[in-house]
N, CA, C and O atoms as CSV, one atom per row, in Angstrom:
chain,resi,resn,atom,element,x,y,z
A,1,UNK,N,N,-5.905,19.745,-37.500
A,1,UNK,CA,C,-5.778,19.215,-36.153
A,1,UNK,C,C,-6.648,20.052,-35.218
A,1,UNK,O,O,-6.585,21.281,-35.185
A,2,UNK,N,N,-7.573,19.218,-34.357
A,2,UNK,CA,C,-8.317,20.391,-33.373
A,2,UNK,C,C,-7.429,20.477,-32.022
A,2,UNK,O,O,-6.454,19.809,-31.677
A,3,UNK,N,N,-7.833,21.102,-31.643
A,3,UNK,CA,C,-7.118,21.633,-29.975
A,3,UNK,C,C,-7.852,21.933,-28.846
A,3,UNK,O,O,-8.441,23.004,-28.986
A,4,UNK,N,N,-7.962,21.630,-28.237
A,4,UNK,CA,C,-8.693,21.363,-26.763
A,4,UNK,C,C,-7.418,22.052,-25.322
A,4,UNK,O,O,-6.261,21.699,-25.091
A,5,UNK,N,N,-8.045,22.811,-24.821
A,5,UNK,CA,C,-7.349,23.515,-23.594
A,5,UNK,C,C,-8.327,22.961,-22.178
A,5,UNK,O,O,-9.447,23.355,-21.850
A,6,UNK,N,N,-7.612,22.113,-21.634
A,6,UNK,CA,C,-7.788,21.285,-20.727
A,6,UNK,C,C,-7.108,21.609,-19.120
A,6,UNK,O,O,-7.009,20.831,-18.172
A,7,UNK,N,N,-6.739,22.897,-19.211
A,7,UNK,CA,C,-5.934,22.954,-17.702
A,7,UNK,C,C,-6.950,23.396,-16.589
A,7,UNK,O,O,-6.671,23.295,-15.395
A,8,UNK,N,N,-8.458,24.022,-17.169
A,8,UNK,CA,C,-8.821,24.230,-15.836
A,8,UNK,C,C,-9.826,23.369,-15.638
A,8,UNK,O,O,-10.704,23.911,-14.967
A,9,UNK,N,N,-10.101,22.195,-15.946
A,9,UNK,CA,C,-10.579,20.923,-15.196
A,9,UNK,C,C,-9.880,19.407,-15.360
A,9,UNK,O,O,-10.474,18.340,-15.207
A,10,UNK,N,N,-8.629,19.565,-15.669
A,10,UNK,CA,C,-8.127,18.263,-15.941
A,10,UNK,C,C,-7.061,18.190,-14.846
A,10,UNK,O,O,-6.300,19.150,-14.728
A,11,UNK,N,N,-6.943,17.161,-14.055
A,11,UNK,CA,C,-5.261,17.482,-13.256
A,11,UNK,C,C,-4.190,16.818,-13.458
A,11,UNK,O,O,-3.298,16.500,-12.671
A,12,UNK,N,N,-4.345,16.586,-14.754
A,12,UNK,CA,C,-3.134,15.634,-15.495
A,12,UNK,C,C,-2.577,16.295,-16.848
A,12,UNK,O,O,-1.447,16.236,-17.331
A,13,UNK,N,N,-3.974,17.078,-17.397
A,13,UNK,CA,C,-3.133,17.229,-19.031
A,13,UNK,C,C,-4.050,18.342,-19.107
A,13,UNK,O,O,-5.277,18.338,-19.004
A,14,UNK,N,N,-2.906,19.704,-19.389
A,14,UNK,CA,C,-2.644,20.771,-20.366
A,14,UNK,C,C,-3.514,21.061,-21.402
A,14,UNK,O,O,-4.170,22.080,-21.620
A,15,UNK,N,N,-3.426,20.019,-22.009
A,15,UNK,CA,C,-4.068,20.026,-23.885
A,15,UNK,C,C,-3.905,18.856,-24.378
A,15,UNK,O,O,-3.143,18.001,-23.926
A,16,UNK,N,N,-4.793,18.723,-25.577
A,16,UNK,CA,C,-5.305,17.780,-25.905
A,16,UNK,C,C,-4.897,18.296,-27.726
A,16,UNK,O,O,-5.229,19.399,-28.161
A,17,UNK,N,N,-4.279,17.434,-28.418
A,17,UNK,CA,C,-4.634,17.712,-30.027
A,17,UNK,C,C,-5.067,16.596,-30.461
A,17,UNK,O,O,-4.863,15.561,-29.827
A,18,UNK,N,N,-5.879,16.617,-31.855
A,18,UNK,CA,C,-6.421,15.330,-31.908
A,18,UNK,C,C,-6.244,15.487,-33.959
A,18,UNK,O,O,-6.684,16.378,-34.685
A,19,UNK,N,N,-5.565,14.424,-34.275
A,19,UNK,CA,C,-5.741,14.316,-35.883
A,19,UNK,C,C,-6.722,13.298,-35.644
A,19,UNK,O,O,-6.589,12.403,-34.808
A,20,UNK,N,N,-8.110,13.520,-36.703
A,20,UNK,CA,C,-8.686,12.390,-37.149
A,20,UNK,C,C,-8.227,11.789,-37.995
A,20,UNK,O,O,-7.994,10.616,-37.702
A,21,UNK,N,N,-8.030,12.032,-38.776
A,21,UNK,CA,C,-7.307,11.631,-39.965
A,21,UNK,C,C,-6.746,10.355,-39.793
A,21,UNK,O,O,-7.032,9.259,-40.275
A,22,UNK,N,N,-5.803,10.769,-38.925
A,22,UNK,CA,C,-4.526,9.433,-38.231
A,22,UNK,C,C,-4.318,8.965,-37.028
A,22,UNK,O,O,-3.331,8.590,-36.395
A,23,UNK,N,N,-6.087,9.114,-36.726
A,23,UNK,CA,C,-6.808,8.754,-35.288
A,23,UNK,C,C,-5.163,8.826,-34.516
A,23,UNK,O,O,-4.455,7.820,-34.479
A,24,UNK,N,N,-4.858,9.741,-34.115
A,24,UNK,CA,C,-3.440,10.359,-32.534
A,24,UNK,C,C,-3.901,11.421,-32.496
A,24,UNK,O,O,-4.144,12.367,-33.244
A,25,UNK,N,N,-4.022,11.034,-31.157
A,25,UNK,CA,C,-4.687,12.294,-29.904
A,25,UNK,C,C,-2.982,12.356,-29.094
A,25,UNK,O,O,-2.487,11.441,-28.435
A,26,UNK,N,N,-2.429,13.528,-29.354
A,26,UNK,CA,C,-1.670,14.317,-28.530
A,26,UNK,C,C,-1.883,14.990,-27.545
A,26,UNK,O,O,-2.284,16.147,-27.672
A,27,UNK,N,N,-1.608,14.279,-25.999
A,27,UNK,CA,C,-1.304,14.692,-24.893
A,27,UNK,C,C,-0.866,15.546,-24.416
A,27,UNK,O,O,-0.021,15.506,-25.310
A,28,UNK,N,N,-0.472,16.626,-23.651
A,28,UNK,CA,C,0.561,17.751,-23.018
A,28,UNK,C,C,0.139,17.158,-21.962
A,28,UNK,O,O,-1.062,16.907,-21.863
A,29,UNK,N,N,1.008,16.823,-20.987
A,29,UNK,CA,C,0.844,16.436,-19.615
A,29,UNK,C,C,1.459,18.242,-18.711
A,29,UNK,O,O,2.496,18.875,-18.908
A,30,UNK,N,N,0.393,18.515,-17.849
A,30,UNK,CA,C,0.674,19.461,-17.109
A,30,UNK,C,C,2.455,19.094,-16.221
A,30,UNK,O,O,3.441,19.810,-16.397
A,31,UNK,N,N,2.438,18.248,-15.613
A,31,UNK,CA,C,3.632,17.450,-14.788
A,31,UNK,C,C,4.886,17.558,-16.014
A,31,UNK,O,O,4.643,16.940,-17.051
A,32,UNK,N,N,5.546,17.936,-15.977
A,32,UNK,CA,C,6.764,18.684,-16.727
A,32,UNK,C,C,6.676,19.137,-18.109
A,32,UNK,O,O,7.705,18.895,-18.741
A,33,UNK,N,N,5.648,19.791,-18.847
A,33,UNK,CA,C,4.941,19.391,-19.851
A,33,UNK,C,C,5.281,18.444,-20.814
A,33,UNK,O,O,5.768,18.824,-21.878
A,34,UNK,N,N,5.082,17.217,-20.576
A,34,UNK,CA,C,5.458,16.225,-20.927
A,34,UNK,C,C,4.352,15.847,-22.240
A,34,UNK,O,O,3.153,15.839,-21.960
A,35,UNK,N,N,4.778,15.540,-23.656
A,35,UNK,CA,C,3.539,15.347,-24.586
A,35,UNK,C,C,3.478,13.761,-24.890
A,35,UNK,O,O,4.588,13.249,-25.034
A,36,UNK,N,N,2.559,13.049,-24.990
A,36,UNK,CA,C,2.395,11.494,-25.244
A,36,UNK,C,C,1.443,11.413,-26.631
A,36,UNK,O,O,0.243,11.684,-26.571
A,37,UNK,N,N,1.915,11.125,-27.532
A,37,UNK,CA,C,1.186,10.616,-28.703
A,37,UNK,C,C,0.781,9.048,-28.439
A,37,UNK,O,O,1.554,8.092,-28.497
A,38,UNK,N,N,-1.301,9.006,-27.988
A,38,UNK,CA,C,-1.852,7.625,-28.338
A,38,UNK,C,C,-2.213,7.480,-29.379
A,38,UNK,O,O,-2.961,8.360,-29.804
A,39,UNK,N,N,-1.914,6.461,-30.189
A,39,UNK,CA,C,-2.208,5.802,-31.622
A,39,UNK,C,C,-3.860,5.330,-31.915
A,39,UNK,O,O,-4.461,4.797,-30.982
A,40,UNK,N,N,-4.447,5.507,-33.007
A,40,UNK,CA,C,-5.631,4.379,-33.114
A,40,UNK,C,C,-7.016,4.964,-32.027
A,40,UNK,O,O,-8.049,4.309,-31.891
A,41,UNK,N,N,-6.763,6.269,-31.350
A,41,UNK,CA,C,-7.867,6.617,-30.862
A,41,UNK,C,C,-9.033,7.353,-31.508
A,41,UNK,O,O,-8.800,8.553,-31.650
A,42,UNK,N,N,-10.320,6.917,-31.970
A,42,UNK,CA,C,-11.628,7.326,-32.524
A,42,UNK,C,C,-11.694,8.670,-32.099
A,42,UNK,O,O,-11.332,9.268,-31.086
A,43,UNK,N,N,-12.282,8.993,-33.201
A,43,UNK,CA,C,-13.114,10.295,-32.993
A,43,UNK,C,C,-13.876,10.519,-32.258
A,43,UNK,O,O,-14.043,11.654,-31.812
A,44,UNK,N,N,-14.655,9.370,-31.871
A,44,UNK,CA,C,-16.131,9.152,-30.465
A,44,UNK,C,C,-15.172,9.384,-29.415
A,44,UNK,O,O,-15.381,10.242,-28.558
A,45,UNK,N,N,-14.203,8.719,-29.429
A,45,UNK,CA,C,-13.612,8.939,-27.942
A,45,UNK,C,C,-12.531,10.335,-27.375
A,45,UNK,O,O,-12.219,10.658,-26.229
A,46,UNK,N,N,-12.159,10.937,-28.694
A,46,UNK,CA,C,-11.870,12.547,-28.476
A,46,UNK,C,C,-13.014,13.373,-28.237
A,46,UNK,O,O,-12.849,14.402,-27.583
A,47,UNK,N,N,-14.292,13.040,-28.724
A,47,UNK,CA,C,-15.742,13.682,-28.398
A,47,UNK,C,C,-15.914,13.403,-27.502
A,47,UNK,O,O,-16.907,14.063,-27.197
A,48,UNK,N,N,-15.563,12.603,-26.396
A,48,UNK,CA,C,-16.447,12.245,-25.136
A,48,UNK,C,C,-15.226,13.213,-24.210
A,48,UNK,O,O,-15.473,13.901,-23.219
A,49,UNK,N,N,-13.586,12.976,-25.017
A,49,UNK,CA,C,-12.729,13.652,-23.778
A,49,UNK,C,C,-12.720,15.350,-23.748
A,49,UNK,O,O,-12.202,15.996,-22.836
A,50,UNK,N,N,-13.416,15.959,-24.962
A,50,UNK,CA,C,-13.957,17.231,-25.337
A,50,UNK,C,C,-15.490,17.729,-24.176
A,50,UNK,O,O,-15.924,18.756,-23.653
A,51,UNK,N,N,-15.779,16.555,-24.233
A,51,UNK,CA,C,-17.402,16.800,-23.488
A,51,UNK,C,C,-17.303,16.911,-22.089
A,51,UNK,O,O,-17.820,17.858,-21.496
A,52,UNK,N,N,-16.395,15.607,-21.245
A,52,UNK,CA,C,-16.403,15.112,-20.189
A,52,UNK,C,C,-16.239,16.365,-19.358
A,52,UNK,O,O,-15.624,17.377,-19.693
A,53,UNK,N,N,-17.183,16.041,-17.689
A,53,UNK,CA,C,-17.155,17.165,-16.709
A,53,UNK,C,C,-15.628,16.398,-16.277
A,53,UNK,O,O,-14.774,17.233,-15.977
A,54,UNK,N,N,-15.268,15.281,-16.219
A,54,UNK,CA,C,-14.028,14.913,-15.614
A,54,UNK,C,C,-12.958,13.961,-16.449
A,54,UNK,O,O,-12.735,12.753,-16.371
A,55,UNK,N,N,-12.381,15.019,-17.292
A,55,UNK,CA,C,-11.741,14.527,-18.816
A,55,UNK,C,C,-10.694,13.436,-17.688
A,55,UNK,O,O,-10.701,12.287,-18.129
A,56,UNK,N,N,-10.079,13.537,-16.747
A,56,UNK,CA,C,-9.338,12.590,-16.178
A,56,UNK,C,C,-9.543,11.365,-16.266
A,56,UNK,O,O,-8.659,10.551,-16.536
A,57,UNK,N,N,-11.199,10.979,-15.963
A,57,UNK,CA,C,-11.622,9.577,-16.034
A,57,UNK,C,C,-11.187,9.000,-17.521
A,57,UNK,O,O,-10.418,8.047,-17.645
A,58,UNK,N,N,-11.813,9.743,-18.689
A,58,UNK,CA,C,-11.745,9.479,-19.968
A,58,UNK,C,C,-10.385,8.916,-20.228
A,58,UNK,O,O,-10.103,7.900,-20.864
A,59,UNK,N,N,-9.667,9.681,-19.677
A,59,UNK,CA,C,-7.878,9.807,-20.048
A,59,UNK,C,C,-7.335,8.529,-19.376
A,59,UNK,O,O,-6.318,8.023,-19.850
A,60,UNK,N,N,-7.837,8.064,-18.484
A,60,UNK,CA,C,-7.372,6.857,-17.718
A,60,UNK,C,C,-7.361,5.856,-17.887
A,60,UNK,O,O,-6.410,5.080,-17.789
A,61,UNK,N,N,-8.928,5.561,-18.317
A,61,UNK,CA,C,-9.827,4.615,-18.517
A,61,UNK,C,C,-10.226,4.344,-20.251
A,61,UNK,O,O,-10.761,3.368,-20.776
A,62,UNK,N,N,-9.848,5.313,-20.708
A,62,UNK,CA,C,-10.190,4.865,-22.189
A,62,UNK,C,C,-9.255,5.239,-23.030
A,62,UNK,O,O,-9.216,4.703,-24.138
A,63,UNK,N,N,-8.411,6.134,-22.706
A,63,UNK,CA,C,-6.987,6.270,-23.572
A,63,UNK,C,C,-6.084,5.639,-23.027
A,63,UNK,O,O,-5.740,4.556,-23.500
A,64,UNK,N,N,-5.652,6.012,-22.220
A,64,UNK,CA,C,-4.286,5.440,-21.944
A,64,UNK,C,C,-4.127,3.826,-21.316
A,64,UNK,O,O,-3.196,3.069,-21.039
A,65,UNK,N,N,-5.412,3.801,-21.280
A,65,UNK,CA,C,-5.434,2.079,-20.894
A,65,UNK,C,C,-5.739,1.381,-22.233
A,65,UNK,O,O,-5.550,0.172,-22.367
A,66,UNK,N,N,-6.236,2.197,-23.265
A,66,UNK,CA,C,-6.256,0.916,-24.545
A,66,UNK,C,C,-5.554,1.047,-25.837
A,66,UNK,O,O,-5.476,0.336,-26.839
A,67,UNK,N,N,-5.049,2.234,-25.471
A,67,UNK,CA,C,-4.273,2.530,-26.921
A,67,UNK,C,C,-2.414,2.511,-26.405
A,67,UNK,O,O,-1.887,2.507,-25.292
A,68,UNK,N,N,-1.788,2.504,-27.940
A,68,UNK,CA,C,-0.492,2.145,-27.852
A,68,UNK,C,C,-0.479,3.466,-28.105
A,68,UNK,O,O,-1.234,4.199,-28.742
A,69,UNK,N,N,1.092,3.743,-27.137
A,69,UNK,CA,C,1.497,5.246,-27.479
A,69,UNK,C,C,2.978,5.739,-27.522
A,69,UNK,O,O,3.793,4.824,-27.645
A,70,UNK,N,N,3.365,6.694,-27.464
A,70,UNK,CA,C,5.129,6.932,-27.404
A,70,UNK,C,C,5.010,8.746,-26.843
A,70,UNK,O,O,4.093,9.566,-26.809
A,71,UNK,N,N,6.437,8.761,-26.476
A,71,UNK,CA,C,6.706,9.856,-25.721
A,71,UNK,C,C,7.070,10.785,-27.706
A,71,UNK,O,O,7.586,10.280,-28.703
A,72,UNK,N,N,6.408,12.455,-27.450
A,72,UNK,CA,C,7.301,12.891,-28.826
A,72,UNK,C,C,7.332,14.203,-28.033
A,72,UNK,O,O,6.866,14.471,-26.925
A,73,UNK,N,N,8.237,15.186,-29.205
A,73,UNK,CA,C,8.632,16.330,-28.998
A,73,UNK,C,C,8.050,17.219,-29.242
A,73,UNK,O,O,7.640,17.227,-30.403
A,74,UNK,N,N,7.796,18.036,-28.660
A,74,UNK,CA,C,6.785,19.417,-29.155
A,74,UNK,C,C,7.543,20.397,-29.863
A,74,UNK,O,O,8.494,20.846,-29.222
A,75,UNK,N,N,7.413,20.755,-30.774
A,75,UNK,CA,C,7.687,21.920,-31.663
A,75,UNK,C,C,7.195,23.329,-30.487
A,75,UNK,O,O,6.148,23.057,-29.900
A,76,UNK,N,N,7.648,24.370,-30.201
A,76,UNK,CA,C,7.096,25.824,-29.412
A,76,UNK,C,C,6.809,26.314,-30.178
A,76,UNK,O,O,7.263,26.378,-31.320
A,77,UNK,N,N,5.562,27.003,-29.463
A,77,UNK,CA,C,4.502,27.905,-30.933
A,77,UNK,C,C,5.123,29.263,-30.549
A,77,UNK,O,O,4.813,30.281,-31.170
């Protein structure tokens, strides 16, 4: 699983995990750290939310508007 630390340009989400494998990109929402597993999201499109100067747009507009998702529980590291 890769991991992406997203708090000092994102103003929605924390972190980012991403299985390719089983294309779900795991969310941490900064706002109560809240985590959202989206289903069925590409690898191109975890590369663009890895790249982006404004991962927010990505997150708006291309995850969470086209993929199916569910609220899950985080395990504490």
């Amino acid at each position: 699983m890769q991991n992406i630390n997203l708090r000092h340009c994102s103003e929605m989400v924390a972190e980012a995990d991403y299985d390719a494998a089983a294309q779900t990109l795991l969310l941490t929402y900064q706002s109560g750290n809240t985590t959202i597993a989206y289903q069925g999201v590409p690898d191109a499109i975890f590369q663009e939310l890895c790249q982006a100067d404004y991962p927010d747009l990505c997150i708006r507009f291309k995850i969470q508007a086209s993929h199916p998702f569910k609220r899950v529980e985080r395990e504490e590291n």
